[in-house]
VOGU-3710 file (C-alpha; in Angstrom, 3 decimals, decimal comma):
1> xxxxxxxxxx> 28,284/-0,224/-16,843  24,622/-1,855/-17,764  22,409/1,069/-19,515  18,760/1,113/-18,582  16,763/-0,481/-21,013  13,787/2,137/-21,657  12,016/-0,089/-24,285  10,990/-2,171/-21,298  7,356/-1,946/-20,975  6,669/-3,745/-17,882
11> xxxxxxxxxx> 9,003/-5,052/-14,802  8,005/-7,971/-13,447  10,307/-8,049/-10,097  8,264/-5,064/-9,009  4,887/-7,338/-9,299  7,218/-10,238/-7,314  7,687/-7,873/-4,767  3,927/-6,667/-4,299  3,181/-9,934/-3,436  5,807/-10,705/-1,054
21> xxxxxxxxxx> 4,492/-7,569/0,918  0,881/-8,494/0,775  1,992/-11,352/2,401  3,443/-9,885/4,899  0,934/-7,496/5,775  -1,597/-10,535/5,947  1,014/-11,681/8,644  1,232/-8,727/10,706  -3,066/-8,764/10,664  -2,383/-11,819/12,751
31> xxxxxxxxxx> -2,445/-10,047/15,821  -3,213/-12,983/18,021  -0,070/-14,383/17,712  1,389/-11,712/20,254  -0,921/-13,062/22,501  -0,747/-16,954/22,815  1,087/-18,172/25,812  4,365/-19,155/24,305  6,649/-16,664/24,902  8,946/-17,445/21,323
41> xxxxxxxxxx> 5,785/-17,370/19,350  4,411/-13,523/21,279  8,201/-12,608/20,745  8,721/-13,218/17,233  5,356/-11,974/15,802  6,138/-8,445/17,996  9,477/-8,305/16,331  9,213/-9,440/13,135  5,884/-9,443/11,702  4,255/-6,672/13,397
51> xxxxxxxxxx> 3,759/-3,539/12,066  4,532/-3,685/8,142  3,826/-0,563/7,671  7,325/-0,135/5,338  5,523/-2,600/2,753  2,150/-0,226/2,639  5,047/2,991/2,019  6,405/0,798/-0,651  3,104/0,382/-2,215  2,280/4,294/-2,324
61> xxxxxxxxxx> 5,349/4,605/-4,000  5,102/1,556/-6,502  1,560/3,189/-7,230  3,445/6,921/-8,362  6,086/5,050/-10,060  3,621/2,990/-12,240  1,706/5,776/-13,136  4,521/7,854/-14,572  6,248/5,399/-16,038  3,561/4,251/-18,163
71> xxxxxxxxxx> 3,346/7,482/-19,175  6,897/7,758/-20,373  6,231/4,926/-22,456  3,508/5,858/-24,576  4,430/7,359/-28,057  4,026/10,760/-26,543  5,420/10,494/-23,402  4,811/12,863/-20,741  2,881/15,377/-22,939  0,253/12,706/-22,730
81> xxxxxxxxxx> -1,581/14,278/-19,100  -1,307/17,693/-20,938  -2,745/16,743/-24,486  -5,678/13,991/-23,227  -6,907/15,349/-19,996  -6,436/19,108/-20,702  -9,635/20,002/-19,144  -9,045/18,081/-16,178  -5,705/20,019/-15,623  -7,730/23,165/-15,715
91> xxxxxxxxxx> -9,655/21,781/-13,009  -8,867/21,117/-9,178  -10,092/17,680/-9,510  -10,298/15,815/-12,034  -12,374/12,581/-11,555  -11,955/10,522/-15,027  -8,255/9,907/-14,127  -8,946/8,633/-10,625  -11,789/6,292/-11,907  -9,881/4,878/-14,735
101> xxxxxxxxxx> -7,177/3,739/-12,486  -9,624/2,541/-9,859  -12,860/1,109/-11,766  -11,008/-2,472/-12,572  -11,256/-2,876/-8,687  -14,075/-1,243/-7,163  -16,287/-4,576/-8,049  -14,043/-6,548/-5,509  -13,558/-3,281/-3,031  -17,513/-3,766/-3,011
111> xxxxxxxxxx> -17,466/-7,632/-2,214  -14,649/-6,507/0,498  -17,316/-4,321/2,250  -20,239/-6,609/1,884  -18,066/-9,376/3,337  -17,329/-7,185/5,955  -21,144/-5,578/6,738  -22,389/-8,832/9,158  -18,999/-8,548/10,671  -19,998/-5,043/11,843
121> xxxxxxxxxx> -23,140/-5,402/12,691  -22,105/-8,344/15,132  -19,462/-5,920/16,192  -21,978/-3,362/17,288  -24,198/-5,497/18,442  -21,709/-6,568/21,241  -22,147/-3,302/23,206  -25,739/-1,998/22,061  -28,747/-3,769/22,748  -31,317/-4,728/19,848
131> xxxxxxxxxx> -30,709/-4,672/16,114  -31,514/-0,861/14,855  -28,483/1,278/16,347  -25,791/-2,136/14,713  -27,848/-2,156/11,578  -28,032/1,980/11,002  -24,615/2,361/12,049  -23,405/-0,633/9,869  -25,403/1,038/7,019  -23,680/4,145/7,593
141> xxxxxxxxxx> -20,365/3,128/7,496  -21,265/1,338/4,261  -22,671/4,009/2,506  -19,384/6,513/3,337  -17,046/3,782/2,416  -19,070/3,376/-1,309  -17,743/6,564/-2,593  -14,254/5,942/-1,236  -14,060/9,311/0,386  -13,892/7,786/4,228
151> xxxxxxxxxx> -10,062/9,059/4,658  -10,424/12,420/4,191  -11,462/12,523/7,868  -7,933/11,765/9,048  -10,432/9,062/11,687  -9,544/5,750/12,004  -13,145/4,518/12,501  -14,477/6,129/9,357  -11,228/6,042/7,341  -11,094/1,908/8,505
161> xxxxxxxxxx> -15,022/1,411/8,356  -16,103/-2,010/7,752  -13,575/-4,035/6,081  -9,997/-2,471/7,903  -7,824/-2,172/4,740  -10,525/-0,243/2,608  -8,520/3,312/3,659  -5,711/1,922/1,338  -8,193/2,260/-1,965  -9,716/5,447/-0,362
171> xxxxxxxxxx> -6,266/6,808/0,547  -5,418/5,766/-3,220  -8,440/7,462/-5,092  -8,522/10,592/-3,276  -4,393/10,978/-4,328  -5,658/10,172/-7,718  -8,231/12,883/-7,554  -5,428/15,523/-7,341  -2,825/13,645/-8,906  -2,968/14,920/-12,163
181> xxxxxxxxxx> -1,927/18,383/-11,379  0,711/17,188/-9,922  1,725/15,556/-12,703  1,176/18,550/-14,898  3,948/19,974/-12,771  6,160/17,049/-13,331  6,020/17,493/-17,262  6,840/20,947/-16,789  10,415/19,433/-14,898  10,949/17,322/-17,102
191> xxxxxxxxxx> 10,899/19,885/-20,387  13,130/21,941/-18,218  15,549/19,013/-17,916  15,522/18,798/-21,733  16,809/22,202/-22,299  19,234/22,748/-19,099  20,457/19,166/-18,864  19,746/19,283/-15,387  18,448/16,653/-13,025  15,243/18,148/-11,109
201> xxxxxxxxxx> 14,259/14,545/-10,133  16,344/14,272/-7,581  16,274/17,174/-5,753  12,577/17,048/-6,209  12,419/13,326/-3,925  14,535/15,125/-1,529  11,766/18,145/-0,998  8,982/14,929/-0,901  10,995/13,295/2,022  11,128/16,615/4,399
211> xxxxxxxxxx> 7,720/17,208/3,675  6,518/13,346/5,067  8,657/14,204/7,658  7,258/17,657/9,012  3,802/16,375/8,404  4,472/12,947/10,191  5,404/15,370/12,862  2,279/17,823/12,583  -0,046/15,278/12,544  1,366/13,165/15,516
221> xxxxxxxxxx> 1,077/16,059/17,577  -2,442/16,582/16,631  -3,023/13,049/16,767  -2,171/13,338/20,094  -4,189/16,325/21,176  -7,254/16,383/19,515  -10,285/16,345/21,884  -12,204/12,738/22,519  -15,097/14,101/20,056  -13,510/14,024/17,008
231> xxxxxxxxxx> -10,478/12,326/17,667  -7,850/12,882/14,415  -6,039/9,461/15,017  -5,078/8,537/11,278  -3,584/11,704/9,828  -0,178/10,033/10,140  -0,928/6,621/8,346  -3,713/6,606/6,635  -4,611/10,102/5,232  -4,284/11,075/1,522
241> xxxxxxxxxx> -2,412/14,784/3,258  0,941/12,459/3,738  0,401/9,650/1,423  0,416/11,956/-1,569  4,094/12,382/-1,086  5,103/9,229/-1,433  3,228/8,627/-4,645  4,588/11,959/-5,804  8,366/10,198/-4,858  7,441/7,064/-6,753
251> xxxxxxxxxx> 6,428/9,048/-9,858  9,556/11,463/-9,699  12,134/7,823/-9,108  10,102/6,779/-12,327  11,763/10,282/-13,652  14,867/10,116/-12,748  15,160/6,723/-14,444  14,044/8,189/-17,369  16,816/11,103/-16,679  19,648/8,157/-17,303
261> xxxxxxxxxx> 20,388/7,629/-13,141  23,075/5,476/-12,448  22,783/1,500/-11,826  23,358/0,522/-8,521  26,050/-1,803/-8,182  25,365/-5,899/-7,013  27,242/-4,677/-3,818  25,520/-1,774/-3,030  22,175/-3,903/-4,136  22,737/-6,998/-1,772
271> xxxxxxxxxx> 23,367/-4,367/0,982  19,928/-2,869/0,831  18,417/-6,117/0,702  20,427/-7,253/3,594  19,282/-3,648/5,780  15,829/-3,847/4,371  15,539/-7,792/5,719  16,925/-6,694/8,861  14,718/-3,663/9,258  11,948/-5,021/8,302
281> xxxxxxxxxx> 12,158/-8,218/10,443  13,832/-6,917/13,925  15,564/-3,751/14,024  11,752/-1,508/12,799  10,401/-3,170/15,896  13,043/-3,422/18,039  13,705/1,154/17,915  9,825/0,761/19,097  9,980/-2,273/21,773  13,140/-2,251/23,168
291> xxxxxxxxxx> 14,820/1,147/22,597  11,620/3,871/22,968  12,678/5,278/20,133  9,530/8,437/18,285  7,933/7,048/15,572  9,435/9,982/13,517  12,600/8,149/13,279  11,098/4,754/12,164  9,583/6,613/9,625  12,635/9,048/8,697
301> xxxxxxxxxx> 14,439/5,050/8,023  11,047/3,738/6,209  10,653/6,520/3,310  14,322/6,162/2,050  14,600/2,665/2,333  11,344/1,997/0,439  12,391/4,485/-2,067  16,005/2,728/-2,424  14,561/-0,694/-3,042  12,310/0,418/-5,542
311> xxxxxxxxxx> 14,649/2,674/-7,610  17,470/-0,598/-7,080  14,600/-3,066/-8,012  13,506/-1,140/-11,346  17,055/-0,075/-12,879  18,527/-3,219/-11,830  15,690/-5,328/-13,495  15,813/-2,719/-16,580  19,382/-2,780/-16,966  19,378/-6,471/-17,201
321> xxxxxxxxxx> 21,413/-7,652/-14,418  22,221/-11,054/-13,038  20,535/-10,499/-9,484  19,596/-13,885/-7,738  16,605/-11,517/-5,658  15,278/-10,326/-9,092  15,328/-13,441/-10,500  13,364/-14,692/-7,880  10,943/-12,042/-7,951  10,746/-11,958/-11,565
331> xxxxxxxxxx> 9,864/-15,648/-11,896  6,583/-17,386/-12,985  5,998/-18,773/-9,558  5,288/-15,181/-7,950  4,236/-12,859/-11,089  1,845/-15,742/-11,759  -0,029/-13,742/-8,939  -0,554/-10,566/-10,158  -3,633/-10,020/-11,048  -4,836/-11,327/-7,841
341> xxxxxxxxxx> -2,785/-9,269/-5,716  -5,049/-6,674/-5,059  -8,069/-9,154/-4,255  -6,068/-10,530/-1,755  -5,125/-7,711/-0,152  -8,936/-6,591/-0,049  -10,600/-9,985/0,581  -8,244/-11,212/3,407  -9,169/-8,857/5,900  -13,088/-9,883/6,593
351> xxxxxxxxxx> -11,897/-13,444/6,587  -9,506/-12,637/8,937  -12,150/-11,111/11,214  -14,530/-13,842/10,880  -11,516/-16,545/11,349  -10,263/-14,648/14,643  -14,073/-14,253/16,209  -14,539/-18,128/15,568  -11,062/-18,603/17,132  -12,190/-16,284/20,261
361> xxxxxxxxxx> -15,616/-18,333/20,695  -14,333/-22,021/20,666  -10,526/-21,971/20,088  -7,986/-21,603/23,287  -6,875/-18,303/23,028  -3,895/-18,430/24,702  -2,672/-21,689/23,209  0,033/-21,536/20,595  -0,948/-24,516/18,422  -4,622/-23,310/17,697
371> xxxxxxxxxx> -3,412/-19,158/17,288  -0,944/-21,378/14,369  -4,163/-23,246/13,565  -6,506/-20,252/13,029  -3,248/-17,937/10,883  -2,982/-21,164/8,942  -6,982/-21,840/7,958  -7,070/-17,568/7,101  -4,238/-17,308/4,977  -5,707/-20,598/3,084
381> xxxxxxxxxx> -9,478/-19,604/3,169  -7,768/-16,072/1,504  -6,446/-17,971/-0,880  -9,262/-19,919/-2,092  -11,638/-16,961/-2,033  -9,672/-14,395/-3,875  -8,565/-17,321/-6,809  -12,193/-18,277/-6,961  -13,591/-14,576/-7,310  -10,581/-14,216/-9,654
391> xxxxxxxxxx> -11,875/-17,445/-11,859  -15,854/-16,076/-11,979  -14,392/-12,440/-12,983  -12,139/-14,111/-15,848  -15,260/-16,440/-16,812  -17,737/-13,334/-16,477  -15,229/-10,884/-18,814  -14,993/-14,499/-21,430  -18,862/-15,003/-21,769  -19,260/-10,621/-22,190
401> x> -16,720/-10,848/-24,718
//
């Protein structure tokens, strides 16, 4: 049996993945695709790109489990939240942690919403008259989205405001707002574990899971019955009251590594891959398209199988084994990436919009060859952007230096 490797600082087939994902939730913001009048191309983007909402689970979790495992790698391992931030823990929020894990990308969560401001105001200005209700509203909407408080709403429009993936970060920094108490509590476990020899971890993910799962079903029903004023239509996805679970299960899987869990075997290993392929692209889709099935179950299948992968990804890649996926994740070609994963993610999404209302104006809409055309010229324009925002920030850090 391979033993987890706990001197290992840093796994790269976890940054392999990330980008993988990112890439496929730039594919699934192709939306027009579905549309086009070839009935292969509308069929295969509804049942295999759309909707990659398991990759945005995965990254809550990644996010928990990076947290606390750095943390049980310094020289004082968990004791670290108590002893550096005790006054924070004393408090309900404590704002130095969630800026210190978010400050190294608000510059390009900034560009993401200026990039996205004449977007809005065009927007707007399709179904108002004049230039002062798009510009006010536009400025608005900016000034919510600056202090990355816009999902706390549980609204779609604000949460979504002005460049469509911002609710990620603001999901992200409101989680980190409270996170350290949580994390308070998880030192607490994991001294218990250290004098009863008794795995809290894992009983601890199993608590997380019900809870996503009784919310998911709270908040659908008041998605679904909230009056037209103040309609509630992204407590499900996109509010920090669910998506603190799944950090909390990313950071307690970081744990139970740390607890000595078992290493899954290749078997087992190439069988979630297989289910996770298959989920991902055709079966997720198909429960919705074809069989009718709630979106609790999609989502009772997405939690698990996001936690799985990461907890086979990490021990697997810590124990050392010979996996042809982790090799392939772990290799120069993707981790080369990293650093711009995150500018990608924020950056694509006002290109996209710009690409798709320039392929609405003078592309063929329903033709299959220019919807290719226009998914093509935004995933390269994305590209170019992010690496060239990524070259001035590396040139800008050089010449402060």
């Amino acid at each position: 049996m391979n033993q987890i490797n706990h001197s290992l600082n840093h796994i790269p087939a976890l940054d392999g993945i990330r980008i993988l994902l990112i890439l496929l939730i730039m594919l699934s913001h192709c939306e027009f695709l579905a549309d086009t009048e070839n009935p292969f191309l509308s069929a295969l983007y509804n049942y295999t790109l759309h909707n990659a909402t398991f990759a945005v689970d995965f990254f809550f979790m990644l996010s928990g489990f990076g947290i606390c495992y750095a943390a049980l790698h310094r020289p004082e391992g968990l004791h670290s939240f108590e002893t550096s931030s005790a006054r924070g823990f004393r408090r309900l929020v404590d704002v130095s942690f969630a800026w210190m894990h978010i400050k190294r990308i608000y510059p390009v969560y900034l560009l993401g919403l200026l990039l996205s401001l004449p977007y809005s105001v065009l927007s707007i200005m399709s179904y108002h008259a004049g230039l002062a209700v798009p510009l006010g509203e536009s400025a608005v909407l900016f000034a919510g989205c600056l202090t990355m408080l816009q999902s706390l709403t549980g609204t779609m429009a604000l949460s979504h405001a002005l460049n469509g993936v911002s609710w990620y970060l603001s999901c992200f920094f409101i989680i980190l707002l409270l996170l350290p108490n949580a994390l308070r509590i998880l030192c607490h476990d994991h001294r218990h574990f250290q004098k009863t020899q008794h795995s809290l971890a894992g009983s601890r993910i199993f608590f997380f899971y019900g809870c996503i799962l009784v919310l998911t079903l709270l908040f659908g029903a008041l998605e679904q019955h909230t009056v037209l004023l103040f309609p509630l239509d992204d407590l499900v996805y996109g509010s920090p009251y669910l998506r603190i679970f799944y950090v909390l299960i990313g950071a307690y899987t970081a744990l139970r590594m740390e607890e000595g869990g078992t290493i899954p075997s290749s078997r087992f290993s190439f069988a979630l891959y297989a289910f996770a392929f298959l989920w991902q692209f055709g079966l997720r889709n198909f429960t919705d398209l074809t069989l009718g099935l709630p979106f609790l179950f999609r989502r009772a299948v997405d939690v698990p199988l996001a936690a799985s992968m990461l907890y086979v990804l990490a021990s697997r890649s810590m124990a050392g084994t010979a996996d042809p996926l982790l090799r392939i994740l772990s290799g120069s070609f993707l981790c080369r990436f990293k650093k711009q994963s995150m500018l990608l993610f924020l950056l694509h999404f006002p290109i996209r919009n710009y690409g798709i209302l320039l392929f609405n104006r003078y592309g063929h809409t329903e033709s299959a060859v220019s919807a290719l055309v226009c998914a093509t010229l935004i995933f390269l324009v994305s590209f170019a952007f992010t690496f060239s925002v990524s070259l001035l920030g590396s040139e800008s850090s050089t010449i402060s230096k």
